[in-house]
C-alpha positions as CSV (number, residue, x, y, z in Angstrom):
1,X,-12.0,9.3,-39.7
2,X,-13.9,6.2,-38.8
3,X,-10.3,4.9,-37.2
4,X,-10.0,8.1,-35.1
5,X,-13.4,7.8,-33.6
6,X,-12.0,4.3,-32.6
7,X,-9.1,5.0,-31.2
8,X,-10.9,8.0,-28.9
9,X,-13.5,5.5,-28.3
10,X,-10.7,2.9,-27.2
11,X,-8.9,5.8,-25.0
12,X,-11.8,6.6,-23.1
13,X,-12.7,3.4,-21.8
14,X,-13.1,2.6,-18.4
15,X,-12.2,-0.5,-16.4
16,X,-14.0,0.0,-13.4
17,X,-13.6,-4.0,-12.6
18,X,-10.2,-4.4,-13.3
19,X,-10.3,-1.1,-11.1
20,X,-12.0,-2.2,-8.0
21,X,-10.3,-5.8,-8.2
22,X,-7.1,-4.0,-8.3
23,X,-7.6,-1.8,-5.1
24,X,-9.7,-4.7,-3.1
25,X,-6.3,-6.9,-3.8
26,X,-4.1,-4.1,-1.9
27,X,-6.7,-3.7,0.9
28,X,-6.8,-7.2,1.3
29,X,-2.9,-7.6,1.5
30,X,-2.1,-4.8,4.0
31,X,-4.3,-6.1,6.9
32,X,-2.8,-10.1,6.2
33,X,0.7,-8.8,6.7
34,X,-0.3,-6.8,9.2
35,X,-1.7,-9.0,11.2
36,X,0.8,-11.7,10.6
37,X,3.3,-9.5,12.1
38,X,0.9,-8.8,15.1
39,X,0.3,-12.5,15.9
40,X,4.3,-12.6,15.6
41,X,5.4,-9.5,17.6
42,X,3.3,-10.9,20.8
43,X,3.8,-14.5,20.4
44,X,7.9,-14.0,20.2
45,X,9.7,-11.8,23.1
46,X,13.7,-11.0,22.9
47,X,15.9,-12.2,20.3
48,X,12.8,-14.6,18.7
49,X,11.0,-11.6,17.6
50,X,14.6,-10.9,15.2
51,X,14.5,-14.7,14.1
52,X,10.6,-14.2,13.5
53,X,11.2,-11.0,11.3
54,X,13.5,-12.7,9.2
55,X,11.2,-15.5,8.6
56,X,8.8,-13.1,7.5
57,X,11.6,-11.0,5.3
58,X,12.5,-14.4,4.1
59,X,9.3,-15.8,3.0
60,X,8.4,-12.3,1.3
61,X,11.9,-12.6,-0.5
62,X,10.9,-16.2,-1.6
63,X,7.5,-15.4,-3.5
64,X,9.5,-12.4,-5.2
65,X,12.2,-14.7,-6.6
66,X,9.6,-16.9,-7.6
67,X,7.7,-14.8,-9.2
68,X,11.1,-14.6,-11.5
69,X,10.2,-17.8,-13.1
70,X,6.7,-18.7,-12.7
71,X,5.1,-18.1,-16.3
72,X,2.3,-15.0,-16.7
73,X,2.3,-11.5,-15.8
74,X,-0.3,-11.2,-13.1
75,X,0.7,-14.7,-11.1
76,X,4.4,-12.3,-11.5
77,X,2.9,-9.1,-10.5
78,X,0.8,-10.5,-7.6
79,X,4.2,-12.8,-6.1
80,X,5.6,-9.0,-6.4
81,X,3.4,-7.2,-4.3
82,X,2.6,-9.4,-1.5
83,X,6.5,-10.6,-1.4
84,X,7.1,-6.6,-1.0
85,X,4.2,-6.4,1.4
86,X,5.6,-9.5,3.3
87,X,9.6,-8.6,3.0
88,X,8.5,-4.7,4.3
89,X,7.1,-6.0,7.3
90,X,9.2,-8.8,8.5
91,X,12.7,-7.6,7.3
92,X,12.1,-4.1,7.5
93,X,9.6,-3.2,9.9
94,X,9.8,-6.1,12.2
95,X,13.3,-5.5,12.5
96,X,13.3,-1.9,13.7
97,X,11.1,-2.6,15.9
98,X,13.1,-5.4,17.7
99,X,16.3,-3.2,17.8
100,X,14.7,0.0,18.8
101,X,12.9,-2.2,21.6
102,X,16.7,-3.9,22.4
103,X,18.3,-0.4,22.7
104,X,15.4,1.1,24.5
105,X,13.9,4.0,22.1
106,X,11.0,5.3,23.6
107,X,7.7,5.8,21.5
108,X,6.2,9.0,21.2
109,X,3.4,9.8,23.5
110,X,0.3,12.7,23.0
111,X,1.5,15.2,25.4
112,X,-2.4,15.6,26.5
113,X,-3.6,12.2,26.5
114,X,-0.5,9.9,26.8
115,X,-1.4,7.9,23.6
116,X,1.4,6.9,21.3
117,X,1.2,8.7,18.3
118,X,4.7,6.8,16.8
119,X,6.2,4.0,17.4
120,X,10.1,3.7,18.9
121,X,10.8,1.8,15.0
122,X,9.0,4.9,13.1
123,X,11.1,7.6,14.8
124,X,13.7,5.6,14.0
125,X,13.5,5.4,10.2
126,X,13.8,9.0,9.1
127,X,17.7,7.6,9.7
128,X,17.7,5.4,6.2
129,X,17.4,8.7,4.5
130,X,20.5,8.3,3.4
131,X,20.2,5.0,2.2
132,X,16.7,6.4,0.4
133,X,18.9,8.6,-1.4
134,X,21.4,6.4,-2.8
135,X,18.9,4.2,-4.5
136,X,17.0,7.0,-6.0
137,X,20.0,7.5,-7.5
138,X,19.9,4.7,-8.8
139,X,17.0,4.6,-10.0
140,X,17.3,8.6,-11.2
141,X,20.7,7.9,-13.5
142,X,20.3,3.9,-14.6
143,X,16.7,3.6,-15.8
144,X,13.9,4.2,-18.3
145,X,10.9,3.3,-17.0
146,X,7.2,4.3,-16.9
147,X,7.3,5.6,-13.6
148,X,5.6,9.5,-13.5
149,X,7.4,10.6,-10.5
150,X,11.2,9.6,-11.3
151,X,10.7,10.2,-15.1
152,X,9.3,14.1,-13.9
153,X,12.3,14.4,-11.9
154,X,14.3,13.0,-14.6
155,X,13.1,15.8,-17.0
156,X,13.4,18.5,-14.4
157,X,17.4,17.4,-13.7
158,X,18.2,16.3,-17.3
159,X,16.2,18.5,-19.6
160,X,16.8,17.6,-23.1
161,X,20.1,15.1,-22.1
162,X,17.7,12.8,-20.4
163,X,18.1,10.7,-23.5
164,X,21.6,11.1,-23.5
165,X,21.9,9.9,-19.7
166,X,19.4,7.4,-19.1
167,X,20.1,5.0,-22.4
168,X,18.3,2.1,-21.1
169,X,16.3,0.0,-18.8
170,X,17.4,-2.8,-16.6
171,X,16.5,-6.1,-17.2
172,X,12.8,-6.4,-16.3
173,X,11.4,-9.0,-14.5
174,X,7.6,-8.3,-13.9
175,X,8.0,-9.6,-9.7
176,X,11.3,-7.5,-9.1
177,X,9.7,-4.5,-10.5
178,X,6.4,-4.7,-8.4
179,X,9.1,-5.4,-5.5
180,X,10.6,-2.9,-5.8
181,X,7.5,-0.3,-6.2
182,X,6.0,-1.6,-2.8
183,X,9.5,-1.6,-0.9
184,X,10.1,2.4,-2.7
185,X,6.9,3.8,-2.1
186,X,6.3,2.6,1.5
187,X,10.0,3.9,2.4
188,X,9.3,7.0,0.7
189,X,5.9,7.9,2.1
190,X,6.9,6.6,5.8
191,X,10.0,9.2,5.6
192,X,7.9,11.7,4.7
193,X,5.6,11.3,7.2
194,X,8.1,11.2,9.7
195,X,10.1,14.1,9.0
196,X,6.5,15.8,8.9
197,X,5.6,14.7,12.3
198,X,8.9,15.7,13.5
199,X,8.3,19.2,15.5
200,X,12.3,20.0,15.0
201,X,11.0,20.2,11.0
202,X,7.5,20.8,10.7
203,X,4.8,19.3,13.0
204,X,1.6,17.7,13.6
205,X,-0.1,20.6,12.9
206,X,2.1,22.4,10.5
207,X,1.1,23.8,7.2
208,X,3.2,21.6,5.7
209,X,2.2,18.6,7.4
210,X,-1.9,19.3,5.9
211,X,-1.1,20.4,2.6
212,X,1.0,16.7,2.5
213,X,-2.0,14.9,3.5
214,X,-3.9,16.9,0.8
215,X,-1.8,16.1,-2.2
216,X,-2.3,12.2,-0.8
217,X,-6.2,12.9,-0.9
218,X,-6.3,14.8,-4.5
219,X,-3.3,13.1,-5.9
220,X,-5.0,9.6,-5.4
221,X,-8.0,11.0,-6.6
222,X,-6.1,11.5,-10.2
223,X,-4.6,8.3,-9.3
224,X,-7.6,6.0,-9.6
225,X,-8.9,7.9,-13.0
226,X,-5.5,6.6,-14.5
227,X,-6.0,3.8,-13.2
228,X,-9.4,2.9,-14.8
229,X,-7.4,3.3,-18.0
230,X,-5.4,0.6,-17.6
231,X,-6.6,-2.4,-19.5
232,X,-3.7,-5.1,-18.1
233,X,-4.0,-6.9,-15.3
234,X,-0.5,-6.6,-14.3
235,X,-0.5,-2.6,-14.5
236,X,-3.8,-2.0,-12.8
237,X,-2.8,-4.2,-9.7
238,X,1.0,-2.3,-9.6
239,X,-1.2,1.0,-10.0
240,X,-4.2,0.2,-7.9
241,X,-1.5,-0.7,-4.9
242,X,-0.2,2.6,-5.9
243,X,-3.4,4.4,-5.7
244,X,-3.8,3.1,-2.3
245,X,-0.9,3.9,-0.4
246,X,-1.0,7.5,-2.0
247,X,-4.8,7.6,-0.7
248,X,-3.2,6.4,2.8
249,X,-0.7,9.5,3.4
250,X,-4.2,11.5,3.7
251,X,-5.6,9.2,5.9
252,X,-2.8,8.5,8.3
253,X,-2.5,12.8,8.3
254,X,-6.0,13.2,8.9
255,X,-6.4,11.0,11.7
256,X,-3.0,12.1,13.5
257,X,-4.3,15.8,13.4
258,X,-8.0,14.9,14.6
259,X,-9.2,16.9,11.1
260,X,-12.9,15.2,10.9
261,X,-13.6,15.0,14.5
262,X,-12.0,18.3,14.8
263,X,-14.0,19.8,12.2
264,X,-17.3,18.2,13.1
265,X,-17.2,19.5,17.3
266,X,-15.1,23.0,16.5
267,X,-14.6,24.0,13.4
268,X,-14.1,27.6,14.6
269,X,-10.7,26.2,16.1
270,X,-9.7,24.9,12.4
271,X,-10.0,27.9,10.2
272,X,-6.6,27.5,8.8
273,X,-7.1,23.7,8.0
274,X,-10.1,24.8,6.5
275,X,-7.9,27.8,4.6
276,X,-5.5,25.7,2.9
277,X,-8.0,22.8,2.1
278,X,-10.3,25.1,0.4
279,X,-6.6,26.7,-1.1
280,X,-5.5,23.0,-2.0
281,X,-9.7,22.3,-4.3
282,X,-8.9,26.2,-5.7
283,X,-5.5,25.8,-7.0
284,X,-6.6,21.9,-8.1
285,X,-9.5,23.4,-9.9
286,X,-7.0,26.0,-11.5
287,X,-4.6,23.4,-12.7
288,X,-7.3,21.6,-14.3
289,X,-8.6,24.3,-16.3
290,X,-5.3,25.4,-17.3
291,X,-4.6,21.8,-18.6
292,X,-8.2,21.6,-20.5
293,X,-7.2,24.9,-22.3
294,X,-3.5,24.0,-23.5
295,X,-5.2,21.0,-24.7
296,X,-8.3,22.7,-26.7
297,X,-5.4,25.2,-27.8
298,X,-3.2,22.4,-29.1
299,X,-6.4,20.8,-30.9
């Protein structure tokens, strides 16, 4: 009885430090790479902006293969994620940008106010889908791994022969893995975004394109409980990054439609936003209370 109670006592801590360190590490990163790749993109014009990207890609590259043999798990983890931060912008982002720029894409302006609401290099990335694809496939068919959202898919595809299927995971090295979760989860939230914003499939104001943005805002929410569970260094900066750019679908969805300003001067003109938010905190609320009973009827 007595090693129940502390084993319950030892689930339900909290690591609110490890917690906030975590997050403050991400929110710290983004705006350094981002603003590296600023100072870049307006210091370098023509074909020096490519040779400037793949500086950047390179030196991201660098601090992820050296995180392969440095010794420790968080000096690993943290080469991981700001290699992935640094390789996304320079090699990935930087890049689009200077070909969509060479081949004259035009951005995407507000139709009322002229603004651009995308970038020519974001309307051109919904094109990698196919590449997406492919190495969530991989991923899908080669791997065991901790990972909620491919293991749910996993289960939904595989049923009972996931075993069977997926035998085994790749070797793991702590920086490749974070790599790879920063380079995955920024490709995969950017594409949905994109094909969100796309008026051929959805649009800014679509249904769709709200309820997204919700499941970013409630989803991180769940997120960052998890996350105060983790007692590792190593797992709470992978899942506080995480937690963040999940957290970040909502914001960049919010601010695209206008929700709070919207809201705040006339929220008469927003009473299907307001519909499906209040339909997104009902069905949430439902889902908990479902859960609490299954587990008081498994008890």
């Amino acid at each position: 009885m007595k090693d129940s109670k502390l084993k319950t006592a030892g689930m339900r801590k909290l690591h609110w430090g490890k917690a906030v360190v975590s997050i403050v590490v991400t929110l710290a990163a983004m705006p350094l790479t981002h603003s590296l790749a600023r100072v870049l993109k307006e210091g370098t014009t023509g074909v020096e902006q490519f040779y400037a990207g793949m500086g950047m890609g390179a030196f991201g590259l660098f601090m992820v293969i050296a995180g392969v043999f440095v010794k420790g798990h968080i000096r690993q983890t943290l080469l991981g994620l700001f290699g992935g931060m640094f390789y996304w912008m320079g090699a990935v982002d930087f890049l689009f940008m200077y070909f969509a720029n060479r081949f004259g894409t035009q951005a995407q302006l507000d139709p009322v106010t002229g603004e651009v609401v995308s970038r020519p290099e974001y309307l051109l990335l919904p094109a990698t889908f196919g590449f997406w694809v492919m190495v969530m496939i991989l991923y899908l068919f080669c791997t065991r791994n901790g990972c909620n959202f491919l293991n749910w898919w996993q289960k939904l595809f595989f049923g009972k022969h996931k075993k069977e299927i997926v035998v085994r995971a790749m070797t793991r090295h702590t920086s490749i893995v974070a790599f790879m979760e920063v380079i995955t989860m920024l490709w995969t939230c950017y594409l949905v975004l994109m094909f969100c914003y796309d008026e051929r499939f959805f649009g800014d104001h679509h249904p769709v394109t709200l309820l997204v943005g919700m499941l970013g805002l409630i989803g991180s929410i769940f997120m960052f409980a998890k996350l105060l569970r983790h007692a590792s260094w190593d797992m709470s900066l992978r899942f506080g990054f995480a937690t963040v750019i999940i957290f970040w679908i909502a914001v960049e969805v919010f601010d695209r439609i206008h929700l709070f300003p919207g809201l705040w001067e006339n929220p008469g003109g927003y009473k299907q936003e307001l519909l499906l938010i209040a339909a997104s905190i009902i069905f949430t609320g439902c889902c908990l209370v479902y859960n609490n009973l299954l587990v008081l009827k498994n008890k």
